[in-house]
N, C-alpha and C positions, 0 to 999 in steps of 0.2 A: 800363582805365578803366570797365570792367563796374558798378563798386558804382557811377557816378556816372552813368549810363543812365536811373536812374529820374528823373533832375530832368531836363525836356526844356530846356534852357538855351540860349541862342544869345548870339551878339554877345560883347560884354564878360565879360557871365557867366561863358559857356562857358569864354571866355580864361581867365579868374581861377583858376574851377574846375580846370582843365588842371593851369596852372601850381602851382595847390597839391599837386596830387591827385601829382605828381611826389617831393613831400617826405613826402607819408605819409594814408595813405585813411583813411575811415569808411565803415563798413557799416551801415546799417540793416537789422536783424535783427528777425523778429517775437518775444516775449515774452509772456509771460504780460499785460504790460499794453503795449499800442503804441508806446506815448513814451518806451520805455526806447531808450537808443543807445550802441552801442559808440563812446567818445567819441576821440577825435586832436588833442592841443592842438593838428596845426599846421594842423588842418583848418573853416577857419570856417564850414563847413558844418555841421557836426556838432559846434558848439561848443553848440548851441540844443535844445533839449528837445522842443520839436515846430514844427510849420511854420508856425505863427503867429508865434511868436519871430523864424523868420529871415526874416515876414515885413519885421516893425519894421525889416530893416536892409536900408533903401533903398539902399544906394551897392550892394550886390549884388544883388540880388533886385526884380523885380519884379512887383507883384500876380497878373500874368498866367502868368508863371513859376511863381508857386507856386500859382496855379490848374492849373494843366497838371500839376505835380509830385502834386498829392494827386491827380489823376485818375489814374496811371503807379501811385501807390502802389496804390489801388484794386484795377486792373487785378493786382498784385504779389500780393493777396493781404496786405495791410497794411489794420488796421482805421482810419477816419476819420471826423471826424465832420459828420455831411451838415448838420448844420445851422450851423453855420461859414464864413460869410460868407468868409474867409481862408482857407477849405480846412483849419483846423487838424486833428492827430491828437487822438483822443479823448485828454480833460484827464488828465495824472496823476492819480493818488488824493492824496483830500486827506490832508495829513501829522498826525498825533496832536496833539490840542490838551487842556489842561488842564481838567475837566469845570469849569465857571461856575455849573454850577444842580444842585439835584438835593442827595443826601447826602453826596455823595464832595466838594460843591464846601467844606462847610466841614468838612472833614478836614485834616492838617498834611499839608501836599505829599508831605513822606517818607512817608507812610501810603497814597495815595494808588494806587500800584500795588499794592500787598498789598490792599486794597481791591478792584479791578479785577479782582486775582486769583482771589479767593471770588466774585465776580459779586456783590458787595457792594448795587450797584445793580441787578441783575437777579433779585431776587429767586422768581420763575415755579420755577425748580429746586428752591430750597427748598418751595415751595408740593408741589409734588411728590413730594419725599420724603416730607414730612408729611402729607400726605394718607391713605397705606396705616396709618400710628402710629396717627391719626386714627381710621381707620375701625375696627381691633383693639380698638383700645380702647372705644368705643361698642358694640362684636357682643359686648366681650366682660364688659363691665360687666352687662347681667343675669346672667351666666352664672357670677358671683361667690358664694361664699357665705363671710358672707352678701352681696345683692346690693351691688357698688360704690354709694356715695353720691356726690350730682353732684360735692361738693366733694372727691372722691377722682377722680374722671375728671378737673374741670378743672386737677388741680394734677397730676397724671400726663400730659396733653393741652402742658399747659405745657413738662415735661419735655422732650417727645418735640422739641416744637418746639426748642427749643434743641440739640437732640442733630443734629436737621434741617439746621439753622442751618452748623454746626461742620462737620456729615460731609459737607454737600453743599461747601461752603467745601474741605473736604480734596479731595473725589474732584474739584473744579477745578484745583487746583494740582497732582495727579499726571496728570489730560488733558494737562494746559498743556506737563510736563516731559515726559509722552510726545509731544506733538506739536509741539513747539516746533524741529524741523526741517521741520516739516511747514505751521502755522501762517502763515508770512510768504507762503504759494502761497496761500492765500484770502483775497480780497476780506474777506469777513467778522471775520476773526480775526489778519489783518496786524497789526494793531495791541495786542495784548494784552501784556501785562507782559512776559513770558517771551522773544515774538516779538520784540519791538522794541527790548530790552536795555535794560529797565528794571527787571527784577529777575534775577539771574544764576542760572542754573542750580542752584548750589549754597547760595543764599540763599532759593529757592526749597523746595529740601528738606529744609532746617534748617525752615523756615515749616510745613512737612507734619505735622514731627514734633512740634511745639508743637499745631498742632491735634488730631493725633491723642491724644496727653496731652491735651487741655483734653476731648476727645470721651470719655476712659475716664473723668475725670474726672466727666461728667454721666452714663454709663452705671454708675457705682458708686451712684449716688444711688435705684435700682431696686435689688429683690428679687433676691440673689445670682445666682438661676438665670437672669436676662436678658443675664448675662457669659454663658453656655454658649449663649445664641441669636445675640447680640451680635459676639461679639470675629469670629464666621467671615464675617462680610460684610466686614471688612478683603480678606479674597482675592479678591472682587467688584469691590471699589472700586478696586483695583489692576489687573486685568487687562480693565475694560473695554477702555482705547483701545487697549490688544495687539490687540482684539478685534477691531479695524476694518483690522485690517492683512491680517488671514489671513480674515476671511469675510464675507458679504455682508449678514450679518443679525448685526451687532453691537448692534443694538435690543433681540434677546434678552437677551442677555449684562449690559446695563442692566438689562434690566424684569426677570430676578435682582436686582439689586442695587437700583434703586428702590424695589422689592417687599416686602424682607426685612420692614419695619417691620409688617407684613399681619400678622403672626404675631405680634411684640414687645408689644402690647398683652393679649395673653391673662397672660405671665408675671408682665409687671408689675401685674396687678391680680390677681396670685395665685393663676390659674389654671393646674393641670399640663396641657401636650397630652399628655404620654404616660399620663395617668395619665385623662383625660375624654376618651372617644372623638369625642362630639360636638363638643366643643371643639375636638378636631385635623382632624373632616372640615370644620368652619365653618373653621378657617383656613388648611386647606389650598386650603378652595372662594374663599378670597378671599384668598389669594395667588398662585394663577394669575390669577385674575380681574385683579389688578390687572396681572398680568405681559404678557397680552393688551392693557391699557389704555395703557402704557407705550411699548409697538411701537407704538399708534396712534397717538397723540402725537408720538411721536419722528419717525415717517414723516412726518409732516406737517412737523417742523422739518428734517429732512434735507432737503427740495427746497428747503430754501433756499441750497442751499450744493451743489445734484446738479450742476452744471456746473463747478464751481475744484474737487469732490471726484473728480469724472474725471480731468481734468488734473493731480491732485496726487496720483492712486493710490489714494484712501481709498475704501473700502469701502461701502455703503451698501444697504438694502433698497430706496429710493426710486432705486438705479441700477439695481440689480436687477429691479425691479419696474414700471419707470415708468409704462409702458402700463397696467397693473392697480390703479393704484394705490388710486383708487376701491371696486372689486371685494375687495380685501384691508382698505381701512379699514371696511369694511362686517361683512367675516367678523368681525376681530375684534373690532367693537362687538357680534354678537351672540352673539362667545362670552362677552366680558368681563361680560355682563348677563346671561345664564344663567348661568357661573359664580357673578355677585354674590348670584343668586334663590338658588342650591343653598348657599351658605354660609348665608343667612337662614333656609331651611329647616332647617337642621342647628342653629342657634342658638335654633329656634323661635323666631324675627320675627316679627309681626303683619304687617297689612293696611297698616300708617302704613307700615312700611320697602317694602315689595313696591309700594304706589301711589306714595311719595312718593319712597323712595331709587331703585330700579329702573325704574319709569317716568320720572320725571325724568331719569336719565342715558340711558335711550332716547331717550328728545326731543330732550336738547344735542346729543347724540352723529348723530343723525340727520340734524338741523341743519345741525352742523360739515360733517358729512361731503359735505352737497348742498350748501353755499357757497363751503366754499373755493377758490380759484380756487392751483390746485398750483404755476402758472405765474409766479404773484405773491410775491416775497419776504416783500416787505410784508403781504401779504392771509395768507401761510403762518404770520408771525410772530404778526397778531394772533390766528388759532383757536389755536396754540399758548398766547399766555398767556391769552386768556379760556376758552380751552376749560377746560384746568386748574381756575378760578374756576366754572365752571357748572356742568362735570361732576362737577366734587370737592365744590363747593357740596351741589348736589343729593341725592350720595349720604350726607353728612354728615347734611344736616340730618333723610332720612329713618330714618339709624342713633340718629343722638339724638332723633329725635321719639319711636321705637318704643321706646329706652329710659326714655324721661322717663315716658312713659304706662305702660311695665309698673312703674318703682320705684313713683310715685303709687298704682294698683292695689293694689301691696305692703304702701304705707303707709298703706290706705283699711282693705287688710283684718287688719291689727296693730291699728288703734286698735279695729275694731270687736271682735277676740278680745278684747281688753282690756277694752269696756264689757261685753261677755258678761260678764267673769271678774268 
């Protein structure tokens, strides 16, 4: 009668208990979530979900007894929640509801998970990707000949985003398919398409291969030679979440493959890197840069998930690191920013990108790093998406201020060879 010790019962109770406990027990077991229970239909104990439930049933229970019972659980080692006038066990998680608002909510229901599944509605990851396309593209529009014209960056800028769009969409749906043994152990990700058998495994990877087609589809639409930079980030995109199996710094492993786009904008605007020295030290300078920027980012979103990623095995720099965590977002904001300075030097930048790109994402970056509160889900989630937005903002807008100002220059001193002539 040991499993029925924790409920201190007397009288009637006890009787009842006795006598059931005779045709078949319930254990309460601790779980990933408290209110799980090894259930025994013939045991009305453990017909109830947590001890509020078998408050409601007065003919057995009374308030006092299931006062005493959640204090014995306490004592067990069983979490509860103190502020539970009934002693209840922390509440189940809430079950998956149909999104109401938002984009996903006027989509046809069957869409709905494959939606879910690209993070259709979380769109911060694509922000991300596109960012490094972004940035190539701007360092590497003067460095055109002749220079890129705006309406060749924005319609290339365009490009990228969709490419963005599509690959970040892909490389969710092979996480999902690698971790969707993994997935239902996190609070956070219980609930995603894959985890909660709303789109099957195999539906999933028919889904992969359609994006991946519709992704070579907008990668044909660039300068042949951006298929030779292009097609090798596939092996990236696939073996991140292996990544997080075997080491501790699968951030790396990402900020490779977030990265890649760093480079992508030289081809497509019809610059050789083998062939322009400058060209390949500015993108090499600013694809580590971003790849530094990446881990910083990422660290920040990993502690939102450093406690279900212990208990579920997965890997992590922010498990790794916890105590330091500060001290490391720091190093690499200022390699990420010295990197960014040495790709503008090599691109020959002016003073608008070095004050405006470079300074500015020391600011955000400075910022981020002294407010966020590592301990806060919440507080981890928003510098993750606005950080994205300031810091990406920032260095943007000072890569195309410095190129808007040298094409103008260009075309200040064309018109005037002209009235010369």
């Amino acid at each position: 009668m040991s499993s029925f010790s924790l409920l201190r019962l007397s009288g009637g109770c006890r009787s009842h208990v006795l006598r059931k406990s005779s045709e078949g027990r319930s254990i309460f077991q601790k779980r990933s979530h408290a209110w799980i229970v090894r259930k025994s239909p013939l045991s009305p104990v453990c017909k109830y979900k947590n001890i509020s439930q078998l408050g409601s049933q007065q003919r057995f229970f009374h308030n006092s007894h299931i006062k005493a019972a959640t204090t014995t659980l306490k004592d067990a080692g069983i979490k509860t929640d103190d502020r539970s006038q009934k002693g209840a066990l922390s509440s189940p998680p809430a079950p998956y509801t149909t999104p109401k608002t938002g984009l996903l909510s006027i989509l046809p229901s069957s869409w709905v998970p494959y939606a879910e599944l690209i993070r259709l509605d979380k769109p911060t990851g694509t922000y991300y990707l596109f960012f490094p396309c972004l940035f190539s593209t701007l360092l590497a529009a003067p460095m055109a000949v002749p220079m890129a014209s705006p309406l060749s960056v924005v319609g290339t800028s365009l490009l990228f985003f969709s490419g963005a769009l599509i690959m970040r969409g892909a490389g969710c749906t092979i996480n999902d398919l690698w971790d969707r043994n993994l997935d239902p152990h996190v609070a956070r990700t219980r609930l995603r398409p894959i985890a909660r058998g709303a789109v099957t495994p195999f539906n999933a990877l028919v889904f992969t291969g359609a994006q991946l087609l519709t992704g070579l589809g907008i990668l044909v639409q660039f300068p042949t030679q951006c298929l030779f930079y292009g097609i090798p980030s596939l092996l990236l995109v696939a073996s991140y979440p292996l990544a997080k199996r075997v080491t501790y710094y699968p951030q790396f492993v990402l900020g490779l493959t977030f990265s890649w786009g760093a480079m992508m904008g030289f081809p497509a605007l019809g610059v050789d890197l083998l062939q322009n020295n400058a060209a390949l030290a500015a993108a090499t300078c600013l694809y580590t840069s971003n790849i530094a920027w990446t881990v910083l980012y990422d660290m920040i979103y990993a502690h939102m998930d450093i406690k279900d990623d212990a208990k579920a095995g997965i890997k992590s720099i922010a498990l790794r690191h916890d105590a330091q965590t500060k001290q490391i977002l720091s190093g690499l904001a200022v390699t990420q920013i010295g990197l960014l300075a040495a790709a503008g030097v090599a691109a020959g930048a002016g003073p608008v990108f070095f004050v405006g790109g470079c300074g500015g994402a020391a600011l955000t970056l400075a910022v981020m790093i002294k407010r966020v509160n590592l301990k806060s889900v919440k507080d981890c989630w928003w510098w993750f998406v606005n950080g994205c937005l300031l810091t990406g903002g920032v260095i943007s807008a000072g890569l195309g201020g410095d190129y808007l100002l040298r094409y103008y220059q260009l075309e200040d001193k064309k018109k005037i060879r002209e009235e010369v002539v």
